[in-house]
C-alpha positions in Angstrom: 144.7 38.0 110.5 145.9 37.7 114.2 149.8 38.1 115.0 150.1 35.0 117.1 153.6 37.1 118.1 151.3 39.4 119.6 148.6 39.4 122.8 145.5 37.7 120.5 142.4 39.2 122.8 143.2 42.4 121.7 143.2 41.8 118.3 140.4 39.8 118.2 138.5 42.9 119.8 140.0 45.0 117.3 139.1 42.9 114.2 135.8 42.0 115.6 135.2 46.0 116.1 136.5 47.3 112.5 134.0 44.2 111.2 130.8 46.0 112.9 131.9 49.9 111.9 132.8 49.1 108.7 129.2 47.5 108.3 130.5 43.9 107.7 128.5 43.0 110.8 125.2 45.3 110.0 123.2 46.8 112.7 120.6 44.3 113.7 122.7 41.2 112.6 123.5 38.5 114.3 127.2 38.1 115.0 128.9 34.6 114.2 128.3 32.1 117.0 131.4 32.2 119.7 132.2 28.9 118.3 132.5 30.0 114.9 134.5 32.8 115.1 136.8 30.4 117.5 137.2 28.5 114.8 137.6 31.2 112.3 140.5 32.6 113.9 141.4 29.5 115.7 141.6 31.0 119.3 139.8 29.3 122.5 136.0 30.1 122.8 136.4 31.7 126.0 139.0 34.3 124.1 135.6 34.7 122.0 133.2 34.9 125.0 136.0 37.9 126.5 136.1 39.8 123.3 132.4 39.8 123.2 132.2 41.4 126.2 134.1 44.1 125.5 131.9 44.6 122.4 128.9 44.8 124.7 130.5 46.9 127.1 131.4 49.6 124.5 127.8 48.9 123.5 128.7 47.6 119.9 126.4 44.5 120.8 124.0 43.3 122.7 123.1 39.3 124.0 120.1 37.6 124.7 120.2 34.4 126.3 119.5 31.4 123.7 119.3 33.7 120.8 122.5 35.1 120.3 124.6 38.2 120.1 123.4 41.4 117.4 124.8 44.5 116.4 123.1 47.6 118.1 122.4 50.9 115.5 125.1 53.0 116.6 123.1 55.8 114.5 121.1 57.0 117.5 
């Protein structure tokens, strides 16, 4: 999975991105808690809380505060 040879925030964007296109991580879902995919990959939660925001900022996700992070429809 990550290439610990290599940067790991970019992958981590990358994998976390190819997860919501190729509908792993549905529209409307809630993506994995920062914690969890931390774990998953075993990276530090603020590597996490980075690639997330390059998710929203490409406006793959949104976040509410105390419920979580969800995949916007990229349909429309």
């Amino acid at each position: 999975m990550i290439d610990r040879t290599q940067p790991v925030y970019p992958q981590l964007v990358r994998i976390l991105r190819d997860r919501i296109t190729d509908g792993t991580y549905a529209p409307g879902s809630r993506m994995p808690a920062v914690l969890a995919v931390a774990s998953e990959f075993d990276v530090a939660a603020s590597t996490v809380q980075r690639a997330f925001a390059a998710l929203r900022a490409d406006g793959l996700i949104i976040t509410w505060s105390g419920r979580g992070s969800f995949v916007t429809d990229q349909s429309t």
